[in-house]
N, C-alpha and C positions, 0 to 999 in steps of 0.2 A: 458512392465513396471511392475515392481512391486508391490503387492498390498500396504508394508508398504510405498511405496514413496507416493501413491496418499492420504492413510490415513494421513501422514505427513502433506501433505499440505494442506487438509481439516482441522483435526483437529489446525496447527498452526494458520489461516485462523479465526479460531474458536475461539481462545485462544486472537488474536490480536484485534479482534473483542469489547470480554467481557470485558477483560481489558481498553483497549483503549478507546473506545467510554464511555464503563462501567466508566471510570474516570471523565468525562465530565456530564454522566445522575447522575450519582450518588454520586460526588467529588467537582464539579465546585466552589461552594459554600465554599468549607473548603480550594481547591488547587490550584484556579485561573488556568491561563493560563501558567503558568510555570511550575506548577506539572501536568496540561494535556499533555502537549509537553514530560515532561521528562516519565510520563506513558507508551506513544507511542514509546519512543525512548529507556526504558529499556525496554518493553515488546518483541521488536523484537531483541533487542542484547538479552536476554534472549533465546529465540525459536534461533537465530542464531546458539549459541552452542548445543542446545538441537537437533534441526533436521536440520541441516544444512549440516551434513554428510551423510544424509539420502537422503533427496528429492532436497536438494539447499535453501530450506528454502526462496524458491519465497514470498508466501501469497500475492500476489498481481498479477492480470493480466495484469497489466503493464510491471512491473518486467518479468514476461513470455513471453510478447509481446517481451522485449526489449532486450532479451534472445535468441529470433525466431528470430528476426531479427539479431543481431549477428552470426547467423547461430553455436546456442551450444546448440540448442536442433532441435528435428524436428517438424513438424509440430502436430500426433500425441501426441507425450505428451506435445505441450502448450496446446492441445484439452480439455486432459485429465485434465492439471493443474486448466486450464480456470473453467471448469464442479466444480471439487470438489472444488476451492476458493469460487465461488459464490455459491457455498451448505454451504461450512463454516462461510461464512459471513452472514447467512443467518439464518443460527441455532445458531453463537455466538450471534444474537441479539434474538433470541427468548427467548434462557438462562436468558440474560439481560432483556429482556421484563419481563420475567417471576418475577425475581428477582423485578424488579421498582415496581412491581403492589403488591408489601409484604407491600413495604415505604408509609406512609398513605402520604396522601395529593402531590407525587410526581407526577407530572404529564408526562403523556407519547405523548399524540394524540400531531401532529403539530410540537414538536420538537425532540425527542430522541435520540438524539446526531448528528441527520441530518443535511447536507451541504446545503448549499441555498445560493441565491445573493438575491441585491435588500431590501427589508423589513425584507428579511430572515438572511442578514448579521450585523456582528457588527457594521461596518461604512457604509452598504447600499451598497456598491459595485453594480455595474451595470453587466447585462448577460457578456458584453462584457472582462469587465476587469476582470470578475472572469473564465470568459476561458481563459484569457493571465495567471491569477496567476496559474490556475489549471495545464497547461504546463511548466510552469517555475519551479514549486515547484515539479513536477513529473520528470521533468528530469533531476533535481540535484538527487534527490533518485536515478533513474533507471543509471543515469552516474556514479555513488558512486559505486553501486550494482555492476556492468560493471566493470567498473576497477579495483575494489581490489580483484574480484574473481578472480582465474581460474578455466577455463572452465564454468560447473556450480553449484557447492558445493559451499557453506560457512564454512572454515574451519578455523582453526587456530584464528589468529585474524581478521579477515574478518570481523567478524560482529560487531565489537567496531565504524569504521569509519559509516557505515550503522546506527546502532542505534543511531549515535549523529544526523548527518544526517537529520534521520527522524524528533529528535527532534526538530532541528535547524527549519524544515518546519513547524514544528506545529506549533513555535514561531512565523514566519512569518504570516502563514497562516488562522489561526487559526479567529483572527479576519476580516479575509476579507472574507472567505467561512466555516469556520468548519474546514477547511482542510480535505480535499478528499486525493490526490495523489493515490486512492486504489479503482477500480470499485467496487470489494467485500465489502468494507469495507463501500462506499455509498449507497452497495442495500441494505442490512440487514435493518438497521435503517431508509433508507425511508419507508420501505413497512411496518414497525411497527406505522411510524410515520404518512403518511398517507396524505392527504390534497395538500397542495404545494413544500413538500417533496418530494411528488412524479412526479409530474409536470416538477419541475428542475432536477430530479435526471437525465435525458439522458447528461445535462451537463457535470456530475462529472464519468457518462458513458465515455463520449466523450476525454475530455480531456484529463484526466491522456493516456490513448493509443495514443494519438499524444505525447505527452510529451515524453511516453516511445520509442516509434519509432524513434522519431529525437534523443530524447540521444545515441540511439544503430549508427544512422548512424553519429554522431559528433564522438563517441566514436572508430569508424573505422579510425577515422582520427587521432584522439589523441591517440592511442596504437593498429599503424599496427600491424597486424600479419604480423611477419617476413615471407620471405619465402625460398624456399630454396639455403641455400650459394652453391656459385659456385665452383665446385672443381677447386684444384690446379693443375695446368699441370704442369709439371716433363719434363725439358729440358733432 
């Protein structure tokens, strides 16, 4: 593998991070729930056409998983992808962190754009129903991702269906867990946020990788791979 693929997908990882969550710690207030969603959903059609020719422009180990399982990468580089996403998800929230603690009075401990059910959600959501939502809304992503690629680059228009997509879940999502659908994108901001962010966070571990697994094997079902046509015999 190449070293700019893996930088690719650390730094987009990075990038998905600041922005995304960054719109939620540092936005919520001015852009509500509609301007968080559409953050998330131009940030990665953005990185789509920026590195999408590059690495596939995964930034999510779902996406990687759901990828492996598809059998369009190997086991290797989801290793590798898996490694640098949760470094970049990790450093895009330190950036973020860094950045919140300039904003006087913003407060960071307990939430910073961290996923959570129960007391931690908007409508309270129970462990239960925010692993069905955390599945649901992960494999509309990772089934999106899946179908409009080939192989596994994001090229052309690929990443327009993707980035609404994303949006659409944050819409959904949003008020029943934060919207996760992204292990990377849950670790960063729990481990800054701390308390019962961290507690829940194997949830939004958990989930989104079932999510992304069963979309890869629906997705076997919904766009065989042909195989090969049978030659013509010549009477």
């Amino acid at each position: 593998m190449q070293t700019r693929t893996a930088v690719s997908e650390f730094l987009g990882t990075l990038l998905l991070v600041f922005f995304g969550v960054g719109s939620a710690v540092l936005g919520a207030e001015y852009i509500g729930t509609v301007g968080i969603a559409l953050s998330f959903g131009f940030v990665l059609l953005a990185l789509a056409y920026a590195l999408g020719p590059i690495s596939g422009c995964h930034l999510n180990p779902a996406v990687t998983l759901g990828m492996l399982t598809a059998r369009r990468i190997d086991v290797r580089t989801a290793v590798t992808y898996w490694i640098v996403q949760l470094l970049g998800g990790i450093a895009g929230a330190a950036v973020l962190f860094l950045l919140a603690k300039q904003v006087p009075g913003l407060k960071t401990s307990g939430t910073f754009g961290s996923n959570g059910y129960g007391d931690r959600s908007d409508v309270h959501i129970n462990m239960g129903g925010a692993f069905l939502a955390e599945v649901m809304l992960t494999f509309l992503l990772v089934f999106v991702v899946l179908a409009v690629t080939h192989k596994v680059a994001v090229i052309g228009f690929d990443g327009l269906p993707i980035g609404i997509a994303l949006a659409v879940i944050h819409l959904v999502g949003i008020p029943l867990t934060g919207t996760s659908v992204n292990p990377a994108r849950s670790l960063g901001p729990a481990l800054f946020a701390g308390g019962a962010a961290l507690s829940q966070l194997w949830l939004f571990l958990v989930a989104p990788l079932i999510g992304g697994v069963i979309a890869a094997l629906v997705h076997r079902l919904t766009h065989p791979v042909p195989g090969p046509q049978p030659q013509s015999v010549r009477s």
